[in-house]
N, C-alpha and C positions, 0 to 999 in steps of 0.2 A: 512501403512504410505507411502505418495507419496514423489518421489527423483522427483524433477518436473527442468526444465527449465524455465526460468520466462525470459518474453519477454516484457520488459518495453517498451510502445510505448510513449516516452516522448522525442520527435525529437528535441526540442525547449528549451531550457533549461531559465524557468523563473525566475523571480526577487525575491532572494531571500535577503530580505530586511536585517534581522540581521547576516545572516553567510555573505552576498557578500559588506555586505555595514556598519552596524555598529562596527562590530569587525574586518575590515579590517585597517590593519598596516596603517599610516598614514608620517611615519620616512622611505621614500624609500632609507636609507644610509644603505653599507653592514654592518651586523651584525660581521662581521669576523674582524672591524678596531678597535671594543672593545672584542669580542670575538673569541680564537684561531678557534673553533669548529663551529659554528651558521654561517650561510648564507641568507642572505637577501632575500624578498620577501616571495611570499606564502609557506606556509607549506607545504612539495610534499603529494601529496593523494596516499597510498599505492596500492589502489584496482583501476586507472589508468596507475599504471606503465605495460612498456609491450605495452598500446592499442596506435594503430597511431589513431590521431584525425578525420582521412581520414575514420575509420570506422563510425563515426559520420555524416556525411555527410546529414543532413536534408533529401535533395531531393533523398536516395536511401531509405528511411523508407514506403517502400510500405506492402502492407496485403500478398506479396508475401511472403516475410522474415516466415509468420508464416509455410506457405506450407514447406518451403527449412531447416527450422525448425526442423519439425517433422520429414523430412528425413535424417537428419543429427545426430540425438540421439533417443534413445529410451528412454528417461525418457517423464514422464508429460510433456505439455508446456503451461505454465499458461501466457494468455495477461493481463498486466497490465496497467492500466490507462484508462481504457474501461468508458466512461462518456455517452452516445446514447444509444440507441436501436436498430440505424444504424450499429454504430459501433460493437456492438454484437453479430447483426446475421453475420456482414462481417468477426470477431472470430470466431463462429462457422462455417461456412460455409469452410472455410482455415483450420480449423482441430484442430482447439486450442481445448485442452482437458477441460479448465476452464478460466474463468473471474474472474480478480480482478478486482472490482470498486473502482476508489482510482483517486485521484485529487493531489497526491503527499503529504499527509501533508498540503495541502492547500497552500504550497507553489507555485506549478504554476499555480494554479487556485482558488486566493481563494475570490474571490466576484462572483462568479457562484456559482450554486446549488451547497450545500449538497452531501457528496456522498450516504446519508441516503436516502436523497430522489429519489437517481435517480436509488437503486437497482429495487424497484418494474419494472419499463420499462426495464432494462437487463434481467430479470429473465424470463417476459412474451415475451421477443425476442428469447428469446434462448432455450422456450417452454420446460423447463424443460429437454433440451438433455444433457446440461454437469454444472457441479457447478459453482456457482455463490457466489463468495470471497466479503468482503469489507471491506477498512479499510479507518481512518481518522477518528478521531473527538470521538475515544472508549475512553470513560473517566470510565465508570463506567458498573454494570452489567446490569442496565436499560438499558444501549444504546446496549447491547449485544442483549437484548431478542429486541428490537426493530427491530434489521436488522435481526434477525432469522425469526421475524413475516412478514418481509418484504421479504421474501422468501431468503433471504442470507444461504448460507451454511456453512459457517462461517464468524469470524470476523480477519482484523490483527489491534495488535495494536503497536504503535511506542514510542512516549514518556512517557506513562506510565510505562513501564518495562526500560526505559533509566532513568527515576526519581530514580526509585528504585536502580537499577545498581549504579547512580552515588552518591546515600546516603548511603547505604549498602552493596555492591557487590552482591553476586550471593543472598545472604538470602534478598534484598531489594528485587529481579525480583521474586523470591518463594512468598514474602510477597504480591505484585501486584496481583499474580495470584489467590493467595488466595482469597484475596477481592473479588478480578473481580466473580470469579467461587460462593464465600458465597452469593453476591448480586444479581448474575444472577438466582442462587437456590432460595433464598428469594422471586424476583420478579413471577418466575413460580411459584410455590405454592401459592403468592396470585393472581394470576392468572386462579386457577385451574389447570395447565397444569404441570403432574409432571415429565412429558418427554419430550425431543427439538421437538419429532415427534408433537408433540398434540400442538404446536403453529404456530398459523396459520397468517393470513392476518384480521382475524375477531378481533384477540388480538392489533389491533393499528388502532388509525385514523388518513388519510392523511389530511390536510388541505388545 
């Protein structure tokens, strides 16, 4: 199992239409003039407390960060949001140990490609030196064996195991995986292919 560092290169933070825009408060009066406890405006995000916004800084997100990276921990450091070919050999080249393909959720990229479609051009930039991740748009085990056939080395996924989580608790995210893992088996066997190794780029058509 890898303890990895993930190095989300996502400098620009895009529009995201239902968390930043439909579900936002629209009564900017403090909460605390009807309730003792409650404080008006946004809800604090636990996992920014601590960081100055000054780490944030667009203009210091250079390919450097992943060099200064890898000298700074010894775990994995996986670059995330890798969408080129460009971009991929410029990861491996900086020492990134692997590549996520992932367009965020589709949240800040989501009328550009696919991120299914853009692993084959990561995988043949990266000439098979270090793994090639991808996630966005896993619904089902079909889509698993697809990015596998697409030279993916694995898949991540996000709202399916949050469906599950927010229907069931831990037994909804168990029942997800289950699916995922019965349909991904189903699809290789009528595939011929009864191992990840034996699926290949011959098993899917690009169009």
């Amino acid at each position: 199992m890898w303890v990895i560092a993930l190095l989300v290169f996502d400098e620009v933070l895009g529009r995201r239409e239902f968390t930043d825009v439909v579900i936002q408060r629209t009564d900017t009066r403090q909460c605390s003039s009807c309730h003792a406890t409650a404080t008006g405006g946004r809800r604090d995000m636990a996992m920014y407390r601590g960081l100055s916004s000054a780490r944030f800084n667009p203009s210091n997100a250079t390919w450097d960060w992943v060099a200064r990276l890898k000298k700074m921990t010894s775990m994995k450091v996986l670059v995330k949001g890798v969408e080129t070919a460009e971009d991929a050999r410029l990861a491996r080249e900086q020492g990134a140990d692997g590549i996520v393909v992932s367009n965020h959720g589709g949240r800040a990229a989501e009328t550009l490609r696919a991120t299914i479609d853009i692993v084959p051009e990561v995988v043949d930039a990266v000439n098979d030196q270090i793994p090639v991740l991808v996630d966005g748009g896993v619904r089902r085990g079909t889509d698993v064996f697809k990015a596998l056939a697409s030279g993916a080395r694995a898949v991540g996924i996000g709202r399916p195991y949050t469906w599950g989580l927010t229907s069931y608790g831990q037994e909804g995210v168990e029942r997800v995986l289950e699916i995922l893992n019965a349909e991904l088996t189903m699809t290789m066997r009528q595939c011929g292919t009864p191992s990840v190794a034996q699926i290949t780029r011959a098993h899917v058509r690009h169009v």
